[in-house]
C-alpha positions in Angstrom: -9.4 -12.8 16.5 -9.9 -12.3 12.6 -6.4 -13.1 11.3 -5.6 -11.5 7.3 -2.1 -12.5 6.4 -0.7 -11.3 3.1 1.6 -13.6 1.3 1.9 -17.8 1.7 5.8 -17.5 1.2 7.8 -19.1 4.2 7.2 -16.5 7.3 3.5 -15.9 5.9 2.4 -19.5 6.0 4.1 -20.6 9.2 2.8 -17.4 11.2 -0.8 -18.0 9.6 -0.6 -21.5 10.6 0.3 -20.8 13.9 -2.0 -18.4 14.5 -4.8 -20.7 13.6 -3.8 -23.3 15.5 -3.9 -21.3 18.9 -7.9 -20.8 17.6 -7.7 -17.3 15.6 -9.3 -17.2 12.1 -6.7 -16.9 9.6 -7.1 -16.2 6.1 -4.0 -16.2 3.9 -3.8 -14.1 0.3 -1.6 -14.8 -2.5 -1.3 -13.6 -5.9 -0.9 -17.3 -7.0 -3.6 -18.9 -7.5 -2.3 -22.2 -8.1 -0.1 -21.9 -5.0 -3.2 -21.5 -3.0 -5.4 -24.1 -4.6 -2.3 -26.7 -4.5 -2.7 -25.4 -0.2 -6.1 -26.3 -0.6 -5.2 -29.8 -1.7 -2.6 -30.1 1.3 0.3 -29.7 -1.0 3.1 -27.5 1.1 5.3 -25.7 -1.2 8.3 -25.7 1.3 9.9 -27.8 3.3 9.4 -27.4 6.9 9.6 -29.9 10.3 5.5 -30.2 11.7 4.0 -27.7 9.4 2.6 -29.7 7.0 0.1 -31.5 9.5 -0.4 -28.1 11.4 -1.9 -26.7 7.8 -3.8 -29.4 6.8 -5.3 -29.5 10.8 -6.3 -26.3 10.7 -7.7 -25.9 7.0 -9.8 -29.0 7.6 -10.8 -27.3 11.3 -11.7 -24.1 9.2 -9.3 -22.1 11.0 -7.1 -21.3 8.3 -8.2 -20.8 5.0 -6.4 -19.8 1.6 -7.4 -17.6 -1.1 -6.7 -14.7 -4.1 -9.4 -12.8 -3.4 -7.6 -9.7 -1.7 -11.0 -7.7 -1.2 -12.2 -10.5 1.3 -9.3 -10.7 3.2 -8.9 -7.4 3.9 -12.7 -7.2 4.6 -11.6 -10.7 7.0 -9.0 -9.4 9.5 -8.7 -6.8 12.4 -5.3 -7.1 11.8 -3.4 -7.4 8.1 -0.2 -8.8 8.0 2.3 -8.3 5.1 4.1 -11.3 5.1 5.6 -11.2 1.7 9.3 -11.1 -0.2 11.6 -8.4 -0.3 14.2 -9.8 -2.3 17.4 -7.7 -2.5 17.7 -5.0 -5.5 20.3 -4.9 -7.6 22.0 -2.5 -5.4 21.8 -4.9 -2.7 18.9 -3.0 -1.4 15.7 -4.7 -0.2 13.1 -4.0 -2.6 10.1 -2.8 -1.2 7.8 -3.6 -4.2 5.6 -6.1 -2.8 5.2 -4.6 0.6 3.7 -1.3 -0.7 1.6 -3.1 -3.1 0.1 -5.1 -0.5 -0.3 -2.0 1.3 -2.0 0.2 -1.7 -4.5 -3.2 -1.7 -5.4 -3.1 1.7 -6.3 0.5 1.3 -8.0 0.4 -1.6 -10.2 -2.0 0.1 -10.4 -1.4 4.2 -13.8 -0.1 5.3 -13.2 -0.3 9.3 -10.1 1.3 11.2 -7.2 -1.0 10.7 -3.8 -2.3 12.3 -1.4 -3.4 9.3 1.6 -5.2 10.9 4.8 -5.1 9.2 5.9 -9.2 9.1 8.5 -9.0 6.5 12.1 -7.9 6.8 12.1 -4.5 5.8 14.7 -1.4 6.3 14.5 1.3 8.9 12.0 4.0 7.7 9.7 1.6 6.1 6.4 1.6 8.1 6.7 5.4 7.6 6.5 4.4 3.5 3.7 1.8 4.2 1.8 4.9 6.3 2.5 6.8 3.3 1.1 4.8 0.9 -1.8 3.9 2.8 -3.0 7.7 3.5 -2.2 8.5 -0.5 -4.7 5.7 -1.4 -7.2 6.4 1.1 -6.9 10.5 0.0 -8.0 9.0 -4.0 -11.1 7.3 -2.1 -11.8 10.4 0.2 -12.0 8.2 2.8 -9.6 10.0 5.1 -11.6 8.8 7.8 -10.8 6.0 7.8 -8.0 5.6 11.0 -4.9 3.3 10.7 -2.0 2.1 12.6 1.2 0.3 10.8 3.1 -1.6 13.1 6.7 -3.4 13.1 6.4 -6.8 14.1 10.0 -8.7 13.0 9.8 -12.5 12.4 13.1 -14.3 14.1 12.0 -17.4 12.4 14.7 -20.2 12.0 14.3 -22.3 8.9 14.5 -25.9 9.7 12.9 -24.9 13.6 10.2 -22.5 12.5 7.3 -24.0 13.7 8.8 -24.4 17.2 10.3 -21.0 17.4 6.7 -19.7 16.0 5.2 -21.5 18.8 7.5 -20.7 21.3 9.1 -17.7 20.4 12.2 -16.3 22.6 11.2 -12.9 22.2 7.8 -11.0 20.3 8.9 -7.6 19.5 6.0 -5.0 18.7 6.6 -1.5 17.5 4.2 1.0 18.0 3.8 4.3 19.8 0.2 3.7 20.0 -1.9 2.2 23.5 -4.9 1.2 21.1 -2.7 -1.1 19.0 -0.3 -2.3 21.7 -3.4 -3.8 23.9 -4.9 -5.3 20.3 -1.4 -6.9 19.8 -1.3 -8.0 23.0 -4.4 -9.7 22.3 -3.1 -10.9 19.8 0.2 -12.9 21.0 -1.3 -13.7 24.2 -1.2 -17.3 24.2 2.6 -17.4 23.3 3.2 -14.8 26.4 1.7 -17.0 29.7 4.6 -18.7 30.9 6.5 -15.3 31.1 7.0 -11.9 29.7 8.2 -12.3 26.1 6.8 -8.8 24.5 8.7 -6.1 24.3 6.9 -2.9 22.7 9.5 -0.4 21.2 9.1 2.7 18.7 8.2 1.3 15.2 12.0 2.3 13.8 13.9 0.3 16.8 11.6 -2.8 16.0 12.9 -2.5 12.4 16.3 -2.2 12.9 16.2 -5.3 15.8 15.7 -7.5 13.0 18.4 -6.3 11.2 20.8 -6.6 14.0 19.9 -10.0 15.1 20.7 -11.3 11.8 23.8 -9.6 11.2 25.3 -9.8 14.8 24.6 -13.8 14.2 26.3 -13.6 10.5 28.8 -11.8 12.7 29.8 -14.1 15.1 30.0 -17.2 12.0 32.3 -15.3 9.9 34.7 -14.6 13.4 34.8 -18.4 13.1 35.5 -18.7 9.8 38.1 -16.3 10.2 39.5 -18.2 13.3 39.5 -21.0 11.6 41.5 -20.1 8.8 44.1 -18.6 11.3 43.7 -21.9 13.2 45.0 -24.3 10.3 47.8 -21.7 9.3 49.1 -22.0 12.8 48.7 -25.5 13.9 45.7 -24.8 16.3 42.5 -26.7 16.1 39.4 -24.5 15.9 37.3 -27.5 17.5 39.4 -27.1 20.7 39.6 -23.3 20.2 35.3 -23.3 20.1 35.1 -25.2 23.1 37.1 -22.1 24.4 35.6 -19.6 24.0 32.3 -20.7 24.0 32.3 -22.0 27.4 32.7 -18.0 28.7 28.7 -17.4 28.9 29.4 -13.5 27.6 30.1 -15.6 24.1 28.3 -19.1 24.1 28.7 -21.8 22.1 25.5 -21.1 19.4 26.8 -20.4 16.2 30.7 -20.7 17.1 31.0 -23.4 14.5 33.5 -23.2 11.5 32.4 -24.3 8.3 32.2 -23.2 4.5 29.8 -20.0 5.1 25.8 -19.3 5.8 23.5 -19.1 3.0 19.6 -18.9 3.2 16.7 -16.1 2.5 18.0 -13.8 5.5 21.6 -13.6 6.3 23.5 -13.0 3.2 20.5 -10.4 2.0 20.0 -8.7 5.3 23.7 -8.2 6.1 23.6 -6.7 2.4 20.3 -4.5 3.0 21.5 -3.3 6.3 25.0 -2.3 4.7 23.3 -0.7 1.8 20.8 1.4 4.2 23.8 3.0 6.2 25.5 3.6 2.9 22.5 5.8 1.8 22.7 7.9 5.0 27.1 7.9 4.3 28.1 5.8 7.0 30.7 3.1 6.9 29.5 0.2 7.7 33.0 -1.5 8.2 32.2 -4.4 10.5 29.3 -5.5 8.3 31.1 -5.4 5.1 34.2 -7.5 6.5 31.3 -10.1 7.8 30.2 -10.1 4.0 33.6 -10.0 2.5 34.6 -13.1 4.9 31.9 -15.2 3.8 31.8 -15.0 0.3 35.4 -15.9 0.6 34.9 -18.9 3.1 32.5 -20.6 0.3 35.5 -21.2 -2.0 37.8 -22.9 0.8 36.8 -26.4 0.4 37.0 -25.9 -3.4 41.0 -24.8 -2.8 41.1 -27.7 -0.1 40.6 -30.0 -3.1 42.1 -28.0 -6.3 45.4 -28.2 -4.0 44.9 -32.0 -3.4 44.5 -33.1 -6.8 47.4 -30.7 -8.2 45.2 -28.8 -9.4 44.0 -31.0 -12.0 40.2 -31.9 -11.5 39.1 -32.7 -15.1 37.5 -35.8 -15.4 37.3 -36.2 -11.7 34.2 -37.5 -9.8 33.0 -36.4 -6.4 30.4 -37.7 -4.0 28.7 -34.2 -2.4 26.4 -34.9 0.6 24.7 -31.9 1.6 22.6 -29.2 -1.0 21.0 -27.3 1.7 22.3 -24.5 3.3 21.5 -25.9 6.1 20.1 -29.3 7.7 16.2 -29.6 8.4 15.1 -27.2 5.1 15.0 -27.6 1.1 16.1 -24.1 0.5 19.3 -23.5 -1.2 19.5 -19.8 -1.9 23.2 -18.9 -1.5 23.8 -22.0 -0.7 27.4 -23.2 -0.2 26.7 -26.0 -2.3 26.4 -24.3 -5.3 29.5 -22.2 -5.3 31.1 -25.7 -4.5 29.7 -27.0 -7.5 29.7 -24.3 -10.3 33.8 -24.6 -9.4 34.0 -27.8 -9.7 32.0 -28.3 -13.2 33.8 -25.0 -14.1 37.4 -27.2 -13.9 36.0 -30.3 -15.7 34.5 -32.4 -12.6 31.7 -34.1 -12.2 29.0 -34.5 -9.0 27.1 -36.8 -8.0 25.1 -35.5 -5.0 22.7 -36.3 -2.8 20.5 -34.7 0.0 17.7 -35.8 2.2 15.8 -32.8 1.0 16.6 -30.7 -1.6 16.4 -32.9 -4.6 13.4 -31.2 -6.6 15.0 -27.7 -5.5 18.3 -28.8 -7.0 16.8 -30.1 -10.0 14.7 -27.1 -10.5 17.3 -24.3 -10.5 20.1 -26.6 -12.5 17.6 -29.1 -14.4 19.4 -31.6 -16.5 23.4 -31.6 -17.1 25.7 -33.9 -18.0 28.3 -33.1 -15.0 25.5 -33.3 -12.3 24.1 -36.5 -11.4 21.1 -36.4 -8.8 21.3 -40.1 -6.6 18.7 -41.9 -4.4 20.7 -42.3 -1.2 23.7 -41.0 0.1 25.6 -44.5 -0.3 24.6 -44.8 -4.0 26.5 -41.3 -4.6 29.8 -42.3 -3.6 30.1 -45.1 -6.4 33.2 -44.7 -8.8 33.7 -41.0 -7.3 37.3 -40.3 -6.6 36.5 -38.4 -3.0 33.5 -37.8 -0.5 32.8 -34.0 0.1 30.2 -32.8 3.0 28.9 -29.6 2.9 25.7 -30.0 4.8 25.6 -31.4 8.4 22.6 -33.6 8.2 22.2 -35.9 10.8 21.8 -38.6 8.4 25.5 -38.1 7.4 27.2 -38.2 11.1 27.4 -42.0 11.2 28.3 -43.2 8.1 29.5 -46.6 6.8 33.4 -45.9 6.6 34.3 -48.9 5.1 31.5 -48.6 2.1 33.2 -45.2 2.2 36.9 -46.7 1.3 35.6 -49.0 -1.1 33.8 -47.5 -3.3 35.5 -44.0 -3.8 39.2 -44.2 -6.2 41.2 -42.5 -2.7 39.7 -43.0 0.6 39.5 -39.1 1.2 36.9 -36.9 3.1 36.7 -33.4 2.4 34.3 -32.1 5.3 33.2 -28.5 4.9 30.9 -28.5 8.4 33.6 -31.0 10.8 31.0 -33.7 11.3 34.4 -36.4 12.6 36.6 -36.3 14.8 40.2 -36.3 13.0 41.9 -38.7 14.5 39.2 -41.6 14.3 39.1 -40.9 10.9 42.7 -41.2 10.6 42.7 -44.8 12.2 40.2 -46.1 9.4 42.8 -45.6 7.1 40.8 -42.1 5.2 42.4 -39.5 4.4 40.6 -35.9 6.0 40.4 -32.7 5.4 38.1 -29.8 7.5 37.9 -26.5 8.3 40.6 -25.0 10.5 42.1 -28.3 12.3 
């Protein structure tokens, strides 16, 4: 099938890839176009396990190419995906900008019936706006004839797994009301759906919201840890033991039971924000939602108050290793990272960090460039030189077996502040450092 995906952002360029590497034609647009000439070259502008060799495969196969040219593209596909941002407005709203731009573009330019499919993370009622937008344009052209369908087709795309969840997704929700586009969707995902049923077709405003509720009722069930584990170290418990639990009744599970410093990324802290915003606009109280919110933007300051109270509240002219920029192992991306409300406290009370992650380097350097309180090191072991404590933040797996003796001789106090409890506590006891984690 003729494949036109609109935007080479992070969902656009894994599903395009994807696509093309089950044998449809894919042909990605972007405004940028030295984002897609630098694609051309095989340079991937994110980090992302496998998909680097799954582009270049297919652009060299001719499977999946890359260009601005939005008249071809739309002239290309059977289908049109809009795969691009909707980055949250200053009301906390997701701004629909780029979707109904992409939208007025493929209308301007569609000469055949179309299906436009709905990719990005959008609020209930959008697809109506899309339809909208399409049928104004198309009304300028007098070319009402011209039939289409605009269907909701959420991404549940983890960063760090993408390319594996793309391949072998859990679920593929489609909504649409129509037979036509159902059977051409179908089509479509067919060779993700053999091994057994993963489609389910709903109305076009249920698929919206779906997205919106898996993000949040995962955000959900982190900041119930976080909040556990707070009440955990108050009390005496140890939220470790307490995880282990709960999480072995199967009604709860153990994914995302872990207690740390908070979630970042592109798509909890904005959708939990987009989805209380939309209920706010029809007057309902979003309670649970906002508490999630509230909880986490809280949780990213405990390890700073973990080591403000150590040092007596006296952190000028301190040094501390950080491992961990990420908001998470196995990605580059720090938006609303815990990281950087770690360190903006920390340079804010005079201290210094020297970090270090296996990834996001360039990312760090690019939103804080060059300052005097932030050094950038090689390796992991190179950061902890001369710094008076170690502090985790990011549970790579390249930080889970460390050398605990380099540890204690080259930090001023042989102390561990662990935002995501990589060690066990009492191991790390008998190797004479001193430890410090969330709720134990």
């Amino acid at each position: 099938m003729k494949v036109t995906v609109f935007g080479i952002g992070y969902v656009g360029l894994v599903q395009g890839a994807v696509l093309a590497e089950v044998g449809h034609d894919v042909v990605c647009i972007d405004i940028d176009a030295n984002k897609v000439e630098r694609l051309k070259q095989g340079h991937i502008p994110i980090y992302e396990p496998g998909l680097e060799a799954l582009v270049k495969e297919n652009y060299a196969s001719g499977r999946l190419n890359f260009t601005s040219d939005a008249e071809a593209g739309v002239k290309h596909g059977e289908v049109q995906f809009i795969a691009v941002g909707t980055p949250p407005d200053e009301d906390g709203s997701a701004d629909l900008k780029y979707v109904l731009a992409v939208a007025e573009t493929i209308a301007k330019h569609m000469e055949r019936p179309q299906i436009i499919i709905d990719k990005s993370t959008v609020p209930v009622g959008t697809a109506d706006k899309v339809s909208q937008r399409i049928a104004h344009v198309l009304s300028q052209r007098q070319r009402e004839d011209l039939t289409f369908d605009v269907v909701s087709n959420p991404e549940f795309l983890k960063e760090g797994s993408a390319v594996t969840d793309c391949m072998r997704p859990d679920r593929i929700v489609i909504g649409t009301s129509c037979t036509a586009t159902e059977d051409v969707m179908r089509e479509l995902y067919a060779p993700f759906n053999r091994n057994h049923e993963k489609i389910i077709v709903m109305d076009v405003r249920s698929a919206e919201l779906t997205k919106y509720a898996a993000n949040c009722m995962l955000a959900t069930k982190i900041s119930f840890m976080n909040e556990m584990a707070n009440l955990a170290e108050m009390l005496g418990a140890d939220i470790e033991m307490v995880r282990q639990g709960i999480g072995s009744d199967p009604r709860i599970g153990y994914q995302f039971l872990y207690a740390g410093v908070g979630y970042g990324g592109s798509c909890f802290p904005k959708d939990v924000q987009a989805l209380i915003r939309t209920a706010d606009s029809i007057d309902y109280d979003a309670k649970v939602l906002k508490a999630v919110e509230s909880r986490n933007d809280e949780q990213k300051s405990v390890l700073f108050k973990k080591i403000f109270k150590h040092f007596n509240g006296d952190l000028k002219g301190k040094t501390f290793a950080l491992w961990g920029l990420s908001f998470k192992p196995n990605t580059d991306d720090m938006r609303e990272a815990p990281s950087r409300v770690l360190m903006e406290a920390l340079w804010k009370a005079g201290a210094k960090v020297q970090a270090f992650d296996p990834e996001a380097m360039e990312e760090t350097q690019r939103i804080y460039g060059s300052r005097d309180d932030l050094t950038l090191c090689g390796t992991k072991e190179s950061s902890l030189k001369n710094a008076d404590a170690l502090i985790i933040v990011t549970e790579w797996q390249a930080f889970k077996a460390p050398d605990f003796e380099l540890i204690k001789q080259q930090l001023h106090e042989p102390i561990i502040f662990d935002g995501r409890n990589i060690f066990e506590p009492s191991r790390i006891k008998k190797k004479g450092i001193t430890y410090r984690s969330i709720g134990r």
